[in-house]
Kinemage of the C-alpha trace (Angstrom):
@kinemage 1
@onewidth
@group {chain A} dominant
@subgroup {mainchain}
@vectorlist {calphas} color= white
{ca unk a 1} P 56.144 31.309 41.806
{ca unk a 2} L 57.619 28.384 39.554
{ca unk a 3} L 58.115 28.972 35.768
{ca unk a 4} L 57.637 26.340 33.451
{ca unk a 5} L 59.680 26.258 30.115
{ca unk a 6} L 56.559 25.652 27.027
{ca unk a 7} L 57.892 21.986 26.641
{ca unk a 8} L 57.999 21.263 30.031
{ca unk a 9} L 54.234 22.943 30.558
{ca unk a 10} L 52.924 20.859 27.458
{ca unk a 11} L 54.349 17.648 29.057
{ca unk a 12} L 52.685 18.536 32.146
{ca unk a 13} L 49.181 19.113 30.653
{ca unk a 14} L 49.844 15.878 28.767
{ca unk a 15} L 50.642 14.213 32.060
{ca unk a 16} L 47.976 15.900 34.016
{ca unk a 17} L 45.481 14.408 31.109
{ca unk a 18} L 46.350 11.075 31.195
{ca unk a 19} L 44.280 9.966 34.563
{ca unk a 20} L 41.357 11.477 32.459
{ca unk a 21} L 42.319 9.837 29.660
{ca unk a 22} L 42.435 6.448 30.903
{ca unk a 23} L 39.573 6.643 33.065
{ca unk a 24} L 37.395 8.121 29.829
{ca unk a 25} L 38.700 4.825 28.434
{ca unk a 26} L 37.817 2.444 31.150
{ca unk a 27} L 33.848 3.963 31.402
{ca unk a 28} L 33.571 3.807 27.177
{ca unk a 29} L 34.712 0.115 27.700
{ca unk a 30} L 32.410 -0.618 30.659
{ca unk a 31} L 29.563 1.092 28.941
{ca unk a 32} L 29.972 -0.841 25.883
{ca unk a 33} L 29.549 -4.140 27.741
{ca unk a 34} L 26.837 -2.913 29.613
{ca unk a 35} L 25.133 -2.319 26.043
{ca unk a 36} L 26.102 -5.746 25.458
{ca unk a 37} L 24.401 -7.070 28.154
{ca unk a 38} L 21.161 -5.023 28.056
{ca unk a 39} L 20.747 -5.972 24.637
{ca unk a 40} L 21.348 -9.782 26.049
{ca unk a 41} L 18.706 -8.901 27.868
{ca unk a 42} L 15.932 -7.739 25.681
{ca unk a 43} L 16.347 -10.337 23.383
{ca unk a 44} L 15.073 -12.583 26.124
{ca unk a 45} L 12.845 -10.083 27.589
{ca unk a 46} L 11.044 -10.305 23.503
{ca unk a 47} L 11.445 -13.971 24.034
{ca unk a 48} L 9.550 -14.512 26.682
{ca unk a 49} L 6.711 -11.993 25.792
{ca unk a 50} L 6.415 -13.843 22.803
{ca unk a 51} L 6.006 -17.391 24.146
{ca unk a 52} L 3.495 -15.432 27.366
{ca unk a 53} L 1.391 -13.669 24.307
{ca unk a 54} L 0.987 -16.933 22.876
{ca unk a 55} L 0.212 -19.113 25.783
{ca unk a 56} L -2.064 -16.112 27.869
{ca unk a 57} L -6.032 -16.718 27.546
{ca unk a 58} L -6.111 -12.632 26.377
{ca unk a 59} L -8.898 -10.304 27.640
{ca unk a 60} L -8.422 -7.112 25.778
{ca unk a 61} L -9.614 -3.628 26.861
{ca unk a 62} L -8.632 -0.477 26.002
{ca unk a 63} L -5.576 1.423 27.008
{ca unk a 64} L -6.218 4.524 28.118
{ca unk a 65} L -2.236 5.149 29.564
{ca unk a 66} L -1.327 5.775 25.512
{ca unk a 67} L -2.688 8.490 23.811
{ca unk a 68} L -1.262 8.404 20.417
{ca unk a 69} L -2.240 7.822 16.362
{ca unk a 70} L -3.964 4.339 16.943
{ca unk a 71} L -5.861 2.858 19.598
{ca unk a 72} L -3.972 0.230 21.627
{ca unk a 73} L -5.196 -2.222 23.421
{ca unk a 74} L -3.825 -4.305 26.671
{ca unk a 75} L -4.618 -7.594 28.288
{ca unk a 76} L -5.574 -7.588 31.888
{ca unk a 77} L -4.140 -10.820 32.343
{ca unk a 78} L -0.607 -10.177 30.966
{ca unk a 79} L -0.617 -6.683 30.613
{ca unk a 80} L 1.089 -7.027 27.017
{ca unk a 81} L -0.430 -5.110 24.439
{ca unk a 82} L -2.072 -6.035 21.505
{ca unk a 83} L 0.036 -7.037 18.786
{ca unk a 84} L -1.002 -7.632 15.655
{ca unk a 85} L 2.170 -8.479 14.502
{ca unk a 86} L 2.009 -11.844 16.275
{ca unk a 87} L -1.309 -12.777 16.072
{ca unk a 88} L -0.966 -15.567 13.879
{ca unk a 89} L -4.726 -15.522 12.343
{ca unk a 90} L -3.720 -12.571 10.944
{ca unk a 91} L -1.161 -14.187 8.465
């Protein structure tokens, strides 16, 4: 059985954390730019719904998949829903 001294045990632990450490480091950094890049992402995603809810010849019906405080509606054609945030007759 080896003994360690306390300083020697401490620098051990130390040592035994830093593959942790750095790896914990490496993940935070890659998940950061993955935020980066999803955020990338949806900004275009909202781009493009925008210029499609313009553009799209709507048909509205009701949308039965959400069942919540106010009744939303979809468009068969796009499948965006109804916003009345961007309808521009509404301004």
């Amino acid at each position: 059985m080896k003994y360690y001294t306390v300083p020697s045990l401490i620098l051990k632990l130390a040592t035994m954390a830093d593959k942790e450490i750095q790896q914990l480091q490496k993940l935070r950094s890659e998940l950061t730019a993955v935020k980066k890049i999803m955020g990338t992402l949806q900004q275009r995603i909202n781009q493009i719904e925008e210029v499609i809810y313009f553009k799209c010849d709507h048909y509205w019906i009701l949308d039965r998949a959400n069942v919540g405080e106010h009744t939303e509606y979809v468009c068969t054609h796009c499948n965006l829903s109804k916003n009345d945030n961007l309808n521009p007759k509404l301004h």
